[in-house]
N, C-alpha and C positions, 0 to 999 in steps of 0.2 A: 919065468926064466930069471930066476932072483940069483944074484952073485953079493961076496962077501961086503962088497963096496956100493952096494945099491943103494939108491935112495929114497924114502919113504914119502917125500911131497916133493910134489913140481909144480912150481909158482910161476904165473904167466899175469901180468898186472897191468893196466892200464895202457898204456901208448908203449909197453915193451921197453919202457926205460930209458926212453930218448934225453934224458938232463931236463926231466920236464919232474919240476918239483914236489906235484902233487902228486904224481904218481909214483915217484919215489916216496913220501912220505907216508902213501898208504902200506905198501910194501914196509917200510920200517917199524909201522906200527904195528902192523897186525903179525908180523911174523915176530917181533921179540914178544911180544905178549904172548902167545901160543907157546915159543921158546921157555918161557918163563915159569909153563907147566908142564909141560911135558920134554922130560930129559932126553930121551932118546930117537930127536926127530929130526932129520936130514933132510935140510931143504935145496933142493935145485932151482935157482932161478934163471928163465930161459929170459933172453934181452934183446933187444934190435941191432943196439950200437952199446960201446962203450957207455958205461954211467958212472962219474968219480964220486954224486952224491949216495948209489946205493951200495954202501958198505956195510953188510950185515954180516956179525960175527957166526963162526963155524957155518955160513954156509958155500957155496959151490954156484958157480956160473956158466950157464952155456948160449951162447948163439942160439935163438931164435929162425926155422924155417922161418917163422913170418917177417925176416928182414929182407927174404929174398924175395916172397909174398907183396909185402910192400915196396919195395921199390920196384915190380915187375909190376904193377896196378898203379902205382906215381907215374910211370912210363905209358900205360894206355890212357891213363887221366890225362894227361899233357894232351893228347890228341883231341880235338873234335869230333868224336865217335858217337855213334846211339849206347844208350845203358844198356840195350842188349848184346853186343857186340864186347861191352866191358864185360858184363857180367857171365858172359860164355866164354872168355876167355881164363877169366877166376876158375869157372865150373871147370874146365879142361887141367889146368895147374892141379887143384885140390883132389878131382880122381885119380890124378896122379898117382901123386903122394898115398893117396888110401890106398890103391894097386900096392903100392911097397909094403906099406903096413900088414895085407892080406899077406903077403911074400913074405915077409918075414917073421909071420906069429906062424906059420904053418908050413913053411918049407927054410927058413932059415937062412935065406939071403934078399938079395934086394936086383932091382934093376937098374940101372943105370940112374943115376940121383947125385947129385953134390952131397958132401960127406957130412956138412951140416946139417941138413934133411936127414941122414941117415942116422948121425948121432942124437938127434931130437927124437925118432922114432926108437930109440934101443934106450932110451933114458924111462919114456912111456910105456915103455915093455918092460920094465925094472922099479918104478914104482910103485906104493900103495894107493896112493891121490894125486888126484888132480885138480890144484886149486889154483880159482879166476882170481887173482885179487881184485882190489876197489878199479872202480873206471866207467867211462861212458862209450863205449866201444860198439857196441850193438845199436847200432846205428846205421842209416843210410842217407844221409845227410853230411857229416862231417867225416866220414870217411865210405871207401864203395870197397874196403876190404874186412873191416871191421867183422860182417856177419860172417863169411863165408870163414876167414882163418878160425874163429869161436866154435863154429860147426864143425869144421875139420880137426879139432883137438878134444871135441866130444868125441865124434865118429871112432879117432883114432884109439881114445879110451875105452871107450865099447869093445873096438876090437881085441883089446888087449886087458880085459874086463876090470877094469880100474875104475874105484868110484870115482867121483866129480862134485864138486862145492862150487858155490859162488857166491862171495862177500864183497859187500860196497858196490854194486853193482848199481845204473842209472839205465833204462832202456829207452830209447826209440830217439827220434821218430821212423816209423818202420812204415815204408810206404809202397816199396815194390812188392808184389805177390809173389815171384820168388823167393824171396829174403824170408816173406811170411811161411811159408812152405816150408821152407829147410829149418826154420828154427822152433816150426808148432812140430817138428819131429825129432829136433833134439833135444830143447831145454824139457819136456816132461820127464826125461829119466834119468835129471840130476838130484842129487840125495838131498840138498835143499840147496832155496834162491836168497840170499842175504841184499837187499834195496834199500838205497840210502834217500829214497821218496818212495810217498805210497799209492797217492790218488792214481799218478799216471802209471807208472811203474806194475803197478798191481794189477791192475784190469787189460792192461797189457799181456803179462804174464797168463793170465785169468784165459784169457784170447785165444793164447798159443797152447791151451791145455794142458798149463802148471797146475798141480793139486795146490787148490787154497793151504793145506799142511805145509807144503813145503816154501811156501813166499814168507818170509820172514820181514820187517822192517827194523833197520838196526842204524840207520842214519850212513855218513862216512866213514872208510875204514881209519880214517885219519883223523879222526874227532880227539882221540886223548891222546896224539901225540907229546910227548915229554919235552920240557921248554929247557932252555938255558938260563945260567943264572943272573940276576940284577945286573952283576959286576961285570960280566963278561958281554951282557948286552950293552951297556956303557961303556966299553974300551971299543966296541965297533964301533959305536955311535960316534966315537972320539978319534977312532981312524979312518972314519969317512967324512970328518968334519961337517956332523947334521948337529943343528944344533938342537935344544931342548927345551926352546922357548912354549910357552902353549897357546893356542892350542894345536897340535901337531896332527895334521889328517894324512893316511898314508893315501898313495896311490896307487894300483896297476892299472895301467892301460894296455891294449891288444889290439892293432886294427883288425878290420874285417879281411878274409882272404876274398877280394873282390876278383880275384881272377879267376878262381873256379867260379865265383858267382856270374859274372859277364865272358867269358874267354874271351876278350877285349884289353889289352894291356892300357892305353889311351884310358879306358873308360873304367878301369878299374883302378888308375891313377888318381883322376880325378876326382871320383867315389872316395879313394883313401884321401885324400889330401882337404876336403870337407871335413869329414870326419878328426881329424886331427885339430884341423880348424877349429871345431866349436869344442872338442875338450880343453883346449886353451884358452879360451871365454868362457869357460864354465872352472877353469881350475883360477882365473884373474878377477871373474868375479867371489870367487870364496877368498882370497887374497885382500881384494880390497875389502869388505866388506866386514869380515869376521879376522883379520890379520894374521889371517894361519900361516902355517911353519908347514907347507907343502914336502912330504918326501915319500920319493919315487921307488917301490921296493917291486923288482923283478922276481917270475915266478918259473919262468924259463930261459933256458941258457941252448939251448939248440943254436947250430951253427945257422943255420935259415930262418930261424925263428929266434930271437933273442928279444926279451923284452925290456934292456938297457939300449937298445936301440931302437926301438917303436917310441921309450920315453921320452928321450933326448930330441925326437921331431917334434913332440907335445912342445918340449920346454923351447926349443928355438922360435914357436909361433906365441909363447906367450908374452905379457906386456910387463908383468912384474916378476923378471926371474930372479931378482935378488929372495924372494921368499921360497925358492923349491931350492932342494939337496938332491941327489941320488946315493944310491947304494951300487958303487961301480962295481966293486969284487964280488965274485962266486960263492954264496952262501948255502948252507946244506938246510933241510928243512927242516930240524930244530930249532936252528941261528932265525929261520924267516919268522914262523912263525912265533919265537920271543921277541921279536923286533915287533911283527905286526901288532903283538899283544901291550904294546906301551903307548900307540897311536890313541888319542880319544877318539878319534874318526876315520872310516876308512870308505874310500869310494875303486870300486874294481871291475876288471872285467873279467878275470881268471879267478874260476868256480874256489880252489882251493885257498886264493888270499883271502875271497869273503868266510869261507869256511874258518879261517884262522881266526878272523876278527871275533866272529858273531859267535865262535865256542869259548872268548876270552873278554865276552862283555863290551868289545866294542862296537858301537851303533855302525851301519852301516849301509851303502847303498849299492847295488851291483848290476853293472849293466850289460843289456845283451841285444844280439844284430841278428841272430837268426834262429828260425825255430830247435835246432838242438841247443842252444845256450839258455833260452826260455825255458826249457823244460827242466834243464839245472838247476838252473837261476831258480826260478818258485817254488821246484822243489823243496830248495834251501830254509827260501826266506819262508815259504809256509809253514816249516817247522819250528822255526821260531814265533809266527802270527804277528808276520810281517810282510804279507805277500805284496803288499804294496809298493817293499822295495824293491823289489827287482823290477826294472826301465828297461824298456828299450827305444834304447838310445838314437838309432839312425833314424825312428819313429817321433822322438821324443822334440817337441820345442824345445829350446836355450832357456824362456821363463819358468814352463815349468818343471824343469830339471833344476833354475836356480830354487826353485818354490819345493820342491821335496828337499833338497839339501837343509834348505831354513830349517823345514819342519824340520827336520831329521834333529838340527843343534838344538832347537827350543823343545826337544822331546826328549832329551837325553836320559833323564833318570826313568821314564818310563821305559824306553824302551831298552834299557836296561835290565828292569827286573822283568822283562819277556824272554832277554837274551840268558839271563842264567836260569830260568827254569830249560828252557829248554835244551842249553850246554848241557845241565843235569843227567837231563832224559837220555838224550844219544849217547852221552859215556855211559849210563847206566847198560843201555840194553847192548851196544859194545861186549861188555862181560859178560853179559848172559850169552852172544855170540860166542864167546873162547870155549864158553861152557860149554855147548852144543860140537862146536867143534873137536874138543876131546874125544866126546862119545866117535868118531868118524872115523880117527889115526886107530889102528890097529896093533895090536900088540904095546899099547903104549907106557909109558916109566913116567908115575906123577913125582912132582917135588914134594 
């Protein structure tokens, strides 16, 4: 049912575009690259909330079902419920929606449905593809919607026989036997899998009966994002008054959502307020010690999540705040990532700041609190051969987290040239991914 306005890809990318950096930055990368070859490719990207960082030229925006998706699953997460009771209420939502999808590839209306739902199924009835961008989505750990919307935009493709791609992709941890069931019956009949790790990722996939052919390893879709230039990262540097002393180690920090972890606000206060506690003796001892020029560079700007506000509790519990800066204003992920690339050192908890550092030479350490951040986290540094740095943190002693940072300074030029073979590798096989993805766009106009 193709109309003259139709559009040939429909991009669905990480968290839906919530002003969360990293997934905006995948989205800008891999879609102007692709842009870049092929002239005549219309992209729709489907989004949760507004996003001011993703501004992609000639393409098109629509509201995301999964906005409704997700806050109607925020709604039964708040409660104190069994995962079965959550996860049968997803199930009851999602055949929904496939009910409308049958409805309308074969009789040409729909049921009763919010017109956002409606206009996301007649966008997928009007495409050539369907492409996942970069993300960690596929999980059942940091989100309990993640599987089922990913399933439900396969299915809906099927019904409306539209290929399906998925680039920068990070899988698991997948632990319920539902979850495993519905996705060892989608993901086999997607035209291929692009993972930005292999070890776990792989044999994951391998599990759920992906043909070895089609698992690719291509790193992050955000690996050769485009930097800004010297000049213009010194006029921020000089309108946030950070100064330039060396040696300058960036930060992110992120507490843990201890309230889903405990549903105890009490106990998940106290949790967080530790936790802050000792990155502040661990940011006063690199302060005293090595005389760093500490600044705080945020990776998310969500209204509930904002990580100039997770920093700023760091900074009030520290003892030498004349040596930290922040970065107050709203930067796009260009601007972050040349900021984070001028750091000699970078220590983090949000996957895509270490991503910035370690594809730009900067040494680095990255910390994580629960098993889906771990599987990021080593992912990463593994591919550098540097599994060693990614900690975890809420695990970790105060000494030997000051004792990896040491090493990490007295190791600098080594683990330097680990970091640029490996930046190498990822932007390499990057381009061989665009490559592969031409063959996919149908009908397509090269430059």
């Amino acid at each position: 049912m193709h109309t003259n306005n139709h559009f040939k890809v429909v991009y669905i990318g990480g968290f839906r575009g919530e002003n969360n950096l990293g997934d905006s930055a995948m989205a800008l990368n891999m879609i102007e690259r692709l842009s870049e070859k092929v002239t005549n490719m219309k992209i729709l990207i489907l989004l949760n909330n507004f996003n001011n960082q993703l501004k992609i030229r000639n393409a098109s925006y629509l509201y995301s079902f999964f906005q409704h998706n997700a806050k109607f699953m925020d709604t039964i997460d708040s409660i104190w419920l069994g995962k079965t009771f959550k996860n049968f209420c997803q199930l009851i939502k999602c055949i929904y929606i496939l009910l409308n999808g049958l409805f309308y590839k074969y009789f040409n209306f729909f049921l009763p449905i919010k017109s956002t739902i409606r206009d996301n199924l007649i966008a997928l009835s009007e495409c050539d593809l369907l492409w996942f961008g970069g993300g960690g989505v596929i999980n059942d750990i940091a989100t309990i919607s993640g599987v089922y919307n990913t399933a439900l935009l396969c299915l809906l493709a099927e019904i409306f026989r539209k290929k399906i791609i998925m680039t920068g992709q990070g899988f698991g941890p997948l632990r319920n036997f539902f979850n495993i069931k519905i996705l060892s019956f989608v993901l086999p009949k997607i035209e291929f899998i692009a993972v930005r790790d292999y070890s776990y990722s792989k044999n994951l996939l391998l599990n759920l009966g992906v043909p070895e052919s089609n698992i690719i390893l291509t790193g992050d879709d955000a690996a050769s994002l485009k930097t800004i230039s010297d000049e213009e990262i010194k006029k921020i540097l000089i309108s946030e008054k950070i100064s330039n002393v060396k040696p300058m180690i960036g930060v992110n920090f992120r507490p843990s959502n201890f309230i889903r972890e405990y549903k105890d606000k009490e106990r998940a206060a106290f949790a967080q307020k530790e936790e802050i506690d000792k990155f502040a003796k661990l940011l006063d001892y690199i302060s005293e010690v090595f005389s760093a020029n500490i600044i705080f560079i945020p990776t998310v700007y969500r209204d509930l999540l904002d990580d100039r506000e997770s920093v700023f509790k760091v900074y009030l519990k520290m003892k030498y705040k004349e040596n930290a800066s922040f970065l107050t204003n709203e930067y796009n992920p260009f601007e972050i990532k040349s900021i984070i690339g001028k750091m000699d050192y970078f220590l983090g908890f949000s996957y895509h700041s270490l991503l910035f550092a370690l594809t730009q030479n900067v040494p680095a350490i990255g910390f994580y609190n629960n098993d889906y951040y771990s599987l990021k986290h080593k992912g990463l540094f593994e591919w550098f051969g540097l599994p060693e740095h990614a900690k975890y943190f809420r695990n970790s002693d105060l000494d030997g987290l000051k004792a990896a940072i040491k090493n990490m300074i007295l190791n600098h030029d080594l683990i330097q040239e680990k970091l640029k073979y490996g930046a190498i590798e990822m932007k390499s096989r990057l381009e061989s991914l665009i490559v592969r993805m031409q063959d996919t766009i149908p009908n397509k106009e090269f430059k």
